[in-house]
Structures are given as structure tokens and as C-alpha cells.
C-alpha positions as CSV (number, residue, x, y, z in Angstrom):
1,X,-13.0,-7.3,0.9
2,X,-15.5,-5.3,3.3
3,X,-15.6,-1.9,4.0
4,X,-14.5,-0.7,7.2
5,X,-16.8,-0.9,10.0
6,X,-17.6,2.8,10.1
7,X,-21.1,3.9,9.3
8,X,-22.1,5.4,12.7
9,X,-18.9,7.3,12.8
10,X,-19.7,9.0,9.5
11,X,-23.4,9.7,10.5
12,X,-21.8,11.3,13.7
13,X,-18.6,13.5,12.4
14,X,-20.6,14.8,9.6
15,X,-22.7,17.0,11.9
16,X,-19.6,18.7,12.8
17,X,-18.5,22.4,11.4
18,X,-15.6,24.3,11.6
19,X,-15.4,26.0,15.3
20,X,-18.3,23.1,16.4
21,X,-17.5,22.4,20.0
22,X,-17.3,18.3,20.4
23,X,-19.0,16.5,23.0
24,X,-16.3,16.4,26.0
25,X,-16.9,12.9,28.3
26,X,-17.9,13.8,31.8
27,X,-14.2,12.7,33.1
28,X,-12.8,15.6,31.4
29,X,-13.2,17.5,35.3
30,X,-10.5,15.8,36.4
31,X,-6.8,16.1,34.3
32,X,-4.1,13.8,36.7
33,X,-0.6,15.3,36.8
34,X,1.0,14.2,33.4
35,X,2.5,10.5,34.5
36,X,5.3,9.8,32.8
37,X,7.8,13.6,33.3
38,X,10.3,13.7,35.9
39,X,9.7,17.8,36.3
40,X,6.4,18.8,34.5
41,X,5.9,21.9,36.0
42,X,8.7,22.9,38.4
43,X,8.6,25.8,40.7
44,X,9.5,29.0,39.0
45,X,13.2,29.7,38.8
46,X,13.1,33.6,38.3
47,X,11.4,36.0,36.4
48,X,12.6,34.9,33.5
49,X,12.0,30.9,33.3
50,X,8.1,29.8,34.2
51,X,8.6,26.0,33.7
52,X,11.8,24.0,32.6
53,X,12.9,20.6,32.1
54,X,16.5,18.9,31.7
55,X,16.8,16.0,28.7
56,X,19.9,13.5,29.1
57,X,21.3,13.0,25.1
58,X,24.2,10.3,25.5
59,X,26.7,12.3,27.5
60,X,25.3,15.7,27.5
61,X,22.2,17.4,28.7
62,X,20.2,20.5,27.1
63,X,17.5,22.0,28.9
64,X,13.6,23.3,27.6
65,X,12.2,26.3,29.1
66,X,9.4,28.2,28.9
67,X,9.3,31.6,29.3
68,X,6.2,34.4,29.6
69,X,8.0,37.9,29.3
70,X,8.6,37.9,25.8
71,X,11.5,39.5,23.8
72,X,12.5,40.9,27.3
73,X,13.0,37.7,29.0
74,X,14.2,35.3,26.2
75,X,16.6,38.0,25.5
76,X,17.9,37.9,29.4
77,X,18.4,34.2,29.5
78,X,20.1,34.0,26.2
79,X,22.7,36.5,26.9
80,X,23.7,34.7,30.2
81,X,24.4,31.1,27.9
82,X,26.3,33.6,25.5
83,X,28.8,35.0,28.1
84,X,32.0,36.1,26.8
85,X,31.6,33.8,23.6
86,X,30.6,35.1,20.1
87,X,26.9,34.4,18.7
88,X,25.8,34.2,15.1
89,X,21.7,34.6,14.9
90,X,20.4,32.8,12.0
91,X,16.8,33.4,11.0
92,X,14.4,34.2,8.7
93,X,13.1,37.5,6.9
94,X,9.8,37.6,8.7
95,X,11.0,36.1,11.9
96,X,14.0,38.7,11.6
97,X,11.5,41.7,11.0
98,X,9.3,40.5,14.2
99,X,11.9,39.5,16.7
100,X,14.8,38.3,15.9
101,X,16.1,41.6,14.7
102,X,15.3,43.1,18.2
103,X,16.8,40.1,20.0
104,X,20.2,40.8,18.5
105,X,19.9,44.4,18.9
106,X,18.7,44.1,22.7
107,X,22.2,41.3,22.8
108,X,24.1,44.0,21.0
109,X,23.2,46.8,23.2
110,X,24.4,44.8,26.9
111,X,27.8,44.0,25.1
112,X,27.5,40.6,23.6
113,X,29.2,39.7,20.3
114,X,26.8,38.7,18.2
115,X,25.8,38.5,14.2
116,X,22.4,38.4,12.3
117,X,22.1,36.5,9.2
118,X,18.6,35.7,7.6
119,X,18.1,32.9,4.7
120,X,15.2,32.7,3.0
121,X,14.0,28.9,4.0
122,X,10.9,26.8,2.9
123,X,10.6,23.4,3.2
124,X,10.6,22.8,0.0
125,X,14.1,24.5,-0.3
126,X,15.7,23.0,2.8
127,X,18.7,21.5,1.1
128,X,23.0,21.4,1.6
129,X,23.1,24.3,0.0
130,X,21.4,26.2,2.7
131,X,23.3,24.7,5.4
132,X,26.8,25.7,3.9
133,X,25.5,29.4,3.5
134,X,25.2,29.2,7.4
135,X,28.5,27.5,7.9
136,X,30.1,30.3,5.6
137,X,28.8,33.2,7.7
138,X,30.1,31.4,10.7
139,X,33.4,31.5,9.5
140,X,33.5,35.3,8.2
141,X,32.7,36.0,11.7
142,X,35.2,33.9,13.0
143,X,33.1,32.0,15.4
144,X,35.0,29.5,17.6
145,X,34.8,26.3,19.1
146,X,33.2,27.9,22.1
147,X,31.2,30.1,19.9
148,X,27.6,29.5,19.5
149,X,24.8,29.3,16.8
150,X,21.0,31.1,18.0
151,X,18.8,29.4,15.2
152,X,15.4,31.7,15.7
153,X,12.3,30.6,13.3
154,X,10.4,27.7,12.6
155,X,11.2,24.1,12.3
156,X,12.7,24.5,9.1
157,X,15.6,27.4,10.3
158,X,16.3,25.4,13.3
159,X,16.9,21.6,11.2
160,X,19.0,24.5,9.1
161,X,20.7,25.2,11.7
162,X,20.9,22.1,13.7
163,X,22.9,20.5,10.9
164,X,25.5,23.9,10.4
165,X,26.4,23.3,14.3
166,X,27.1,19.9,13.9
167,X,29.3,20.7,10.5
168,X,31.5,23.7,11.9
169,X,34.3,22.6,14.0
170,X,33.1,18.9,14.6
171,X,30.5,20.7,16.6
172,X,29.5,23.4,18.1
173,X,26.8,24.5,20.7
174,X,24.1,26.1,19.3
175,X,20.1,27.2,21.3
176,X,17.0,27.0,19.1
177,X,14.2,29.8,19.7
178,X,11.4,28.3,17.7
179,X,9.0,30.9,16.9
180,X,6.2,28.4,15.6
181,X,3.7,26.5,17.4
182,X,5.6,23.2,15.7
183,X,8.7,24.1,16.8
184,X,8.0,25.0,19.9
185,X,6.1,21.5,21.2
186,X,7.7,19.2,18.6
187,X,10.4,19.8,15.5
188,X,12.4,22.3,18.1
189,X,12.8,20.1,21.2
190,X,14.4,17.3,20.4
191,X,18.1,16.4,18.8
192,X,17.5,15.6,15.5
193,X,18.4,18.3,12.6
194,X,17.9,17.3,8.7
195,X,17.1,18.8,5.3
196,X,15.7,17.1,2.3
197,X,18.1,15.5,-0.6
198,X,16.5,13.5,-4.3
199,X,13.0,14.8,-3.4
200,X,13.2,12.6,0.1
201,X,12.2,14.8,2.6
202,X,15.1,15.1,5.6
203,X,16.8,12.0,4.1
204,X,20.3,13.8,5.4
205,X,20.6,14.6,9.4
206,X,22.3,13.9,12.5
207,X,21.6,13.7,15.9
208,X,23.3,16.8,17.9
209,X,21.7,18.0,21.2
210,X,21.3,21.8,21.4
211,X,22.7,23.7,24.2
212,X,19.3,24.9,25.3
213,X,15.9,25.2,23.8
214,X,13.9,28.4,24.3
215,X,10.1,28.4,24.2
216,X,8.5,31.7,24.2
217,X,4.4,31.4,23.6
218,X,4.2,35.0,22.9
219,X,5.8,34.5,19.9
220,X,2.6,32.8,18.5
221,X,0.7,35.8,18.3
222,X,1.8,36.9,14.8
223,X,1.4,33.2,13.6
224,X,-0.7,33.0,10.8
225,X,-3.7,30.9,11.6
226,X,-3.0,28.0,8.9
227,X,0.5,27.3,11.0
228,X,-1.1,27.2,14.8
229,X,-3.5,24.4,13.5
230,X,-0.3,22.6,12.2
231,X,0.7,22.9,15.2
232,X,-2.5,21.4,16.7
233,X,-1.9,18.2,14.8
234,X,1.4,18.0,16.4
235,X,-0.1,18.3,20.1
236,X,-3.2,15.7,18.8
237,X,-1.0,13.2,18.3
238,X,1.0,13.1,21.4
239,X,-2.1,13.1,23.1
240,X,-3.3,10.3,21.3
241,X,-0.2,8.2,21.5
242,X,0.3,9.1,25.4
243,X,-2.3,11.9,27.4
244,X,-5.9,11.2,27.4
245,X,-5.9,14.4,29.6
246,X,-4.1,16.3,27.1
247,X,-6.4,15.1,24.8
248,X,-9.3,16.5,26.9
249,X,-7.9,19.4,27.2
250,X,-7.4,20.2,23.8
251,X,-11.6,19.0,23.1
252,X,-12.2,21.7,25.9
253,X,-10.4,24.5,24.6
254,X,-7.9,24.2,21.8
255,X,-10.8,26.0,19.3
256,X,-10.6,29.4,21.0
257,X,-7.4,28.9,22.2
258,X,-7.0,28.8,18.0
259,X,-9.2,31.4,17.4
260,X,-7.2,33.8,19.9
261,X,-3.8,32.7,19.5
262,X,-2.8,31.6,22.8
263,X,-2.9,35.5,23.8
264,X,-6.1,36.4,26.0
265,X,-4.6,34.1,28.8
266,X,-7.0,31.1,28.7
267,X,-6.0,29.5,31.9
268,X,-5.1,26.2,30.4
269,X,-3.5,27.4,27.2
270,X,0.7,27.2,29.1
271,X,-0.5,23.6,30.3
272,X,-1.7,22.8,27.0
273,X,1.8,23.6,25.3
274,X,4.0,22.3,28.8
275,X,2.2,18.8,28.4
276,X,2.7,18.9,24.7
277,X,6.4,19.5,25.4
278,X,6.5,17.1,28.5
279,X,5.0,14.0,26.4
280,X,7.3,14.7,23.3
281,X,10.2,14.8,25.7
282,X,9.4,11.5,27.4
283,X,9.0,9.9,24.8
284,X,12.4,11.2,23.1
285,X,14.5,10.9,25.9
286,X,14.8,6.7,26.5
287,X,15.4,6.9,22.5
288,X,16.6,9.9,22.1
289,X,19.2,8.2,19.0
290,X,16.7,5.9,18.0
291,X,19.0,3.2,18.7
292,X,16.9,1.1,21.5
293,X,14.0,0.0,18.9
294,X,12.6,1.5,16.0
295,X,9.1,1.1,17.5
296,X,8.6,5.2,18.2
297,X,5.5,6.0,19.2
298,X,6.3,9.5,18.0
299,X,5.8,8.3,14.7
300,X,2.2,8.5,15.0
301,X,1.1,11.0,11.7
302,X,4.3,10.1,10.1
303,X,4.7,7.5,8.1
304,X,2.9,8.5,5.0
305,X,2.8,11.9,5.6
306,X,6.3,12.4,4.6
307,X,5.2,11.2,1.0
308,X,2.3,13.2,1.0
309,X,4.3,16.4,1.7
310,X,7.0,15.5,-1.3
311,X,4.4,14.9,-3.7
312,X,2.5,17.7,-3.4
313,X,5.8,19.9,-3.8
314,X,5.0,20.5,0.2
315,X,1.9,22.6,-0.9
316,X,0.6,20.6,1.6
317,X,2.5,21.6,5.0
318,X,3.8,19.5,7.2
319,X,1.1,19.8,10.2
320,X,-1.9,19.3,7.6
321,X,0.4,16.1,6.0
322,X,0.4,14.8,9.8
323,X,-3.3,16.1,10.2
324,X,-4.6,13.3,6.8
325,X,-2.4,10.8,8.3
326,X,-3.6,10.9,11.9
327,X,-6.9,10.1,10.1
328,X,-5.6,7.1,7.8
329,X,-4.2,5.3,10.8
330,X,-7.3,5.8,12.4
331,X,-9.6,4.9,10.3
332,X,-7.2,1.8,9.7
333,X,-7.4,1.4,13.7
334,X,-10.9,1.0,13.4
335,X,-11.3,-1.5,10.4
336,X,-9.2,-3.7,12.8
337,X,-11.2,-3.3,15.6
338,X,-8.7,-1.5,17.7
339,X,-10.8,1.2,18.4
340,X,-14.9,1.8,18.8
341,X,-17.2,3.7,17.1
342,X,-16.6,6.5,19.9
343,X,-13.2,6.8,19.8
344,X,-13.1,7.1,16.2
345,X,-15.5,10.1,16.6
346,X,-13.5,11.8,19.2
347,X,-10.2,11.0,16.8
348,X,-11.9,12.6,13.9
349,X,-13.8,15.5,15.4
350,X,-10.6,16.6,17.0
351,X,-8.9,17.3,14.0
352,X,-12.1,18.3,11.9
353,X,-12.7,20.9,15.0
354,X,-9.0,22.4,14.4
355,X,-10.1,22.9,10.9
356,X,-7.4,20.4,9.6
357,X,-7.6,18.3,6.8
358,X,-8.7,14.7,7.1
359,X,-7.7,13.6,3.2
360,X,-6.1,14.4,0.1
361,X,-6.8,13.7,-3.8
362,X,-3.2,12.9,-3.8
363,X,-3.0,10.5,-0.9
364,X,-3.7,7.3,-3.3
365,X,-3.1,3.7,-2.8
366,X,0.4,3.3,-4.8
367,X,1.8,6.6,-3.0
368,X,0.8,4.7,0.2
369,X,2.4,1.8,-0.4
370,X,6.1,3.3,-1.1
371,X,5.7,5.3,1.8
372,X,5.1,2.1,3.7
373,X,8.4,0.9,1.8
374,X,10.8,3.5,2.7
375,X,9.7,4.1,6.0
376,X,10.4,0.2,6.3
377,X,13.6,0.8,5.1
378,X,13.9,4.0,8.0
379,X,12.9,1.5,10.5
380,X,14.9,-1.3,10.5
381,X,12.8,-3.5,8.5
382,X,9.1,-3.2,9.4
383,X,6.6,-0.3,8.8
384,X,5.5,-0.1,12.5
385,X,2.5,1.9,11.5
386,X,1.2,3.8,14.9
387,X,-2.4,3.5,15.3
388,X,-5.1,4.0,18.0
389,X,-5.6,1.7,20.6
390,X,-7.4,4.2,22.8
391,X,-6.9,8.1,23.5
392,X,-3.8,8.1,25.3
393,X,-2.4,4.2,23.6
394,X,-1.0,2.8,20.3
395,X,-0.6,-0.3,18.7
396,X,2.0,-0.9,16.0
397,X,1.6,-2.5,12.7
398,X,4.3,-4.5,11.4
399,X,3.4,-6.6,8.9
400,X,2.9,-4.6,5.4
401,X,0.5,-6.9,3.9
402,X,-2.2,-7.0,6.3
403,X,-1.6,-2.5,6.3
404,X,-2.3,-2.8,2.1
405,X,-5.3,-5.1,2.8
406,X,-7.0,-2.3,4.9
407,X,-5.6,0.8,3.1
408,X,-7.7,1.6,0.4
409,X,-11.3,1.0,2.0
410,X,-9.7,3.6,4.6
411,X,-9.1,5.5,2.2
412,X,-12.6,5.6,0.3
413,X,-14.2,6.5,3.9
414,X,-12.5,9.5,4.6
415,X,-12.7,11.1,0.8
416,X,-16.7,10.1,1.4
417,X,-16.3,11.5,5.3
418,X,-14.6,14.7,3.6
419,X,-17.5,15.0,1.2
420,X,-20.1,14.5,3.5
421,X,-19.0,17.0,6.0
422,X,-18.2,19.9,3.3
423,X,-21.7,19.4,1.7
424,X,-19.9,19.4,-1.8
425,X,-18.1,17.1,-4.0
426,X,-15.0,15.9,-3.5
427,X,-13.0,18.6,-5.8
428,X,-10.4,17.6,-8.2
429,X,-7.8,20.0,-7.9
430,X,-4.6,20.1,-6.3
431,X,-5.0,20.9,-2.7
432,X,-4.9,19.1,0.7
433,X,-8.9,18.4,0.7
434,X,-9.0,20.5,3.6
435,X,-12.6,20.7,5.1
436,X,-12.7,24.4,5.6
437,X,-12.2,25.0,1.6
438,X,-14.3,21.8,1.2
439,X,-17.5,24.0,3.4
440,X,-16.5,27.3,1.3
């Protein structure tokens, strides 16, 4: 079998560094209107919503906004969806010590009735048991059918919490706040709430639309830095799948926009998180039950990054999982000639320049292969593997066979790519291979 065609490619990624600035193309001056969102960035309703889009589920609607004022102005929207109904907050202990302990005070003091519980959620321990904890407190406090559930944290406190408001009552309503970088462009926007059951990783779930999804960027300035470049990956592959202009933008400025946070008001850094909200949303929304087709191009990054995350206990996080397998199905992309040498580079370097990991010790042949398996089983028969046809377009690989044929010279590459660009061996430890600790 030959290698995959990528010599050139290794030659040219391996001069990069973490915080190297890639080589933008000269069309970058121009970024079109994104083309395929109804409202991408609607006049401003108040001072309290900056952007907004409505999202049809079935017979129900839940809108995403974005707001810029913080505590203040999340706080002022919320309270006018609470009304006269009662509000249970769950959250976390961190998130509760930053802000969602001063959101349910600031609700307190203007006269709403609302709770706080916190639960102490990894996703390595989002389970059942979790979700009944939440359920439980809902009915100490009595909460209604019209009462709602505020689920403030990350992606793992809102699939928590999704779930819990589908459970109590038959369903009730329920607005996320997510407080990460995921959250707020990917895992919190969308309908689908899950937690993890026999080591599968959100193998129980439903599909419940929230009332309301609250983004608030400010949030992301106590992030630590290892969870905005998850995020990254997250906004990478929409881009990749959908926006070459997203794309662009995230080559022109998603390092210092990294670096800083998104808080020394870069003036693309709200139209870098809109248009990563915007593309997830349109692609969501035709499919928003995954009952039209199973070929989502949303999957991109996630079909053997599940696996990856089980088998490393989820050592390895979600974003960096999605990060290594943005780079298998590239690399795969370019052994089958979908892709050239360039925009393997730009692929690569996009990643490599978010310091995120390309490959893993652990990511061998066998775990590849079940993950092609169940995620088979997932989509109705056929792996429909998402890979590069172009920044911006996708292919998808059905037939398992001709995947396995490819996978392990695509896998050799990027463990010598990894290699090559830390100046080190390859270590055999347990960790994700990322390239920062393969430079140290």
C-alpha cells in the first residue's frame, strides 16, 4: 500500500511554531456576508441583545442571542423570560463562584423566584445519576410545569441539564448560559442534551429545544487557555465544512484573539463567534432531529474522536479529541486526492497555530476501526466520514473498507508530522501528543 501523498506538506507545516502567524491568501480582504443565515447580524434590538437569531425545532422555536454587557445584561434578559414563574439555576462550583452566583443574586434582588444548585460535573462523570440530582432539587423547590430550568456552565452542565428538563413534568422549559467558548458556538446551541452510559460517551439523550440560548463573550475571560483552543477546533471545523471566510478569519486573528481572550476588543473577534454560531445553526436547523439523512456535515471531528475521548478516561478533552480528528480526516482527504498539498497546509497549520494537538499514542488502528463501527451503527448504517473537499466543502465517506485501506498510513504521517514539528521524539506516555508539550 503507498504512503499518502504528503511530503511537501510535512516539509511546509513543520516550519510552523506555536503563535507562528500562517501565510493568509491574498483573497482574505474580502469576507462576503455569511451565505447561508436568514438573520446573521440583525440590527440591534436594545441595549441588552447585540445580534440574535430565531431556530424552528419541529413545532417550537428558541432563539440565540448574543449579548456585550455582561452579568448586567444577561441578567436583564433572563429575568424578563422568567416572569412570574419559578427558576432553578444549576451550575457548577467555579462557574457558581464567577457568575452564576451573582446572576441569581442580581434575579433575587428584582423579585424573581429563583434557586441555585451547583453539581460538581466532568465529562467523565456525566452520568443518570447526575441528571436525577437535578430533577430532585427541582422538586424540593416545587418547580412547575411553567417553571423553568437556567443551566449556567459548560457543555457538560447544560447536556446535564438539557436532559433534567426533558425528564421533569414530560418537559419543561429550560435557557442555557454557556460560559465556555464550546458551549457558546457549538455543544450549547443546538437541541440535543446527553450524558455518557457503559463507557459510551452520550450514548443516552433526547432532542428538547431550549427556551432560549444566551451567549455572553465576556464570560470567556476567566477561561483557562487549554478550553478557548477547544473551542477553536469547534469554530475550525465549521469553517471547514461551510465558511472559507470564517476560515480566513480565524488564519488572520484567532492567535491573539487566543492569546487575549476575546477581551481587548479585536474588531473581528464578535464576527468570529456570530459566524461560528450562524454556520452551526444552519446547519442544525434543516436537521435539527437528525431524521432527514444521517449525512451531517457537523460531524466533521467526530467520528473517532468520541473513542479517543473514552479511552483516554477523557484526559484528553473533547475540543483537543475533535482537534486529532480534524487532522485524520484530513490527512485521509488528501491520500484520496480530495484535497492539494495547499489546502492540507492551511488545514494543519490552523490547528498547529491554535496550539491543538494533531495526534495521539492512543489513536491506533483497532480503536479506529470500532469507532468507524459504532458510529455506523449511530448513522443509520454507513460511517459517513466528513472530510475536506476544500476550505468551506466536504465529502463523505461511506464505504468502511476503502476508510481502513487509508487509515493507518494517515496515521503514521501525523505521529512523524507531530515529531517533526516538536523537534523531539514521539513520547510514549499517556497524553494527547499535543504539539506545545511535544516543543517543551
Amino acid at each position: 500500500m503507498s504512503s499518502p501523498r504528503l511530503p511537501d506538506m510535512t516539509h511546509r507545516v513543520a516550519g510552523l511554531r506555536r503563535g507562528a502567524t500562517p501565510v493568509v491568501p491574498p483573497n482574505n480582504a474580502l469576507l462576503p456576508g455569511f451565505r447561508s443565515s436568514k438573520n446573521q447580524f440583525p440590527e440591534q434590538r436594545s441595549n441588552v441583545v447585540e445580534r440574535s437569531q430565531f431556530v424552528k425545532a419541529g413545532s417550537r422555536q428558541y432563539e440565540v442571542i448574543m449579548t456585550q454587557n455582561g452579568l448586567e445584561a444577561c441578567s436583564e434578559w433572563i429575568l424578563r423570560s422568567i416572569g412570574a414563574e419559578s427558576a432553578l439555576i444549576v451550575t457548577t462550583p467555579t462557574v457558581a463562584e464567577l457568575y452564576a452566583g451573582q446572576l441569581f443574586a442580581c434575579l433575587q434582588s428584582k423579585g424573581a423566584s429563583v434557586e441555585i444548585m451547583t453539581i460538581n460535573c466532568t465529562e467523565a462523570s456525566k452520568g443518570l445519576d447526575q441528571v436525577t440530582r437535578v430533577c430532585q432539587r427541582a422538586a424540593e423547590f416545587g418547580l412547575g410545569r411553567k417553571g423553568l430550568l437556567i443551566g449556567v456552565g459548560g457543555g457538560v452542565c447544560t447536556d446535564i441539564v438539557t436532559v433534567a428538563a426533558s425528564w421533569i413534568r414530560r418537559g419543561i422549559g429550560y435557557i442555557r448560559v454557556p460560559t465556555t467558548l464550546i458551549g457558546q458556538i457549538d455543544a450549547g446551541i443546538g437541541i440535543k442534551g446527553a450524558v455518557n452510559f457503559q463507557r459510551k460517551k452520550s450514548y443516552l439523550g433526547c432532542f428538547f429545544a431550549p427556551r432560549a440560548v444566551v451567549i455572553t463573550p465576556s464570560f470567556l475571560a476567566t477561561l483557562p487557555h487549554r478550553h478557548l483552543r477547544e473551542g477553536f477546533a469547534e469554530m475550525i471545523k465549521i469553517a471547514i465544512v461551510r465558511d472559507a471566510a470564517l476560515f480566513e478569519l480565524i488564519e488572520l486573528c484567532g492567535s491573539e484573539l487566543l492569546k487575549d481572550g476575546f477581551q481587548k476588543g479585536h474588531s473581528k473577534q464578535n464576527e468570529v463567534i456570530w459566524r461560528s454560531i450562524a454556520g452551526m445553526l444552519a446547519e442544525l436547523e434543516p436537521n435539527i432531529f437528525e431524521d432527514q439523512t444521517y449525512e451531517r456535515l457537523v460531524d466533521f471531528g467526530h467520528t473517532f474522536s468520541p473513542a479517543l475521548e473514552s479511552i483516554s478516561n477523557f484526559e484528553i478533552t473533547h475540543g483537543e479529541a475533535v482537534s486529532i480528528d480534524i487532522a485524520v480526516s484530513t490527512a485521509l482527504g488528501h491520500a484520496m486526492t480530495f484535497i492539494d498539498d495547499q489546502t492540507s497546509h492551511r488545514i494543519l497549520s490552523s490547528l498547529i497555530t491554535m496550539d491543538l494537538p494533531i495526534w495521539s499514542c492512543r489513536l491506533e488502528l483497532d480503536v479506529c476501526r470500532r469507532a468507524l463501527a459504532d458510529c455506523s451503527l449511530h448513522r443509520g448504517g454507513k460511517p459517513n466520514l466528513v472530510v475536506p473537499a476544500d476550505i468551506g466543502h466536504a465529502k463523505f465517506l461511506t464505504d468502511e473498507q476503502t476508510i481502513v485501506d487509508r487509515l493507518g498510513d494517515a496515521l503514521k504521517f501525523l505521529e512523524h508530522l507531530s515529531s517533526k514539528i516538536g523537534g523531539t521524539s514521539v513520547p510514549h506516555c499517556e497524553n494527547s501528543g499535543c504539539l506545545s508539550e511535544l516543543a517543551s
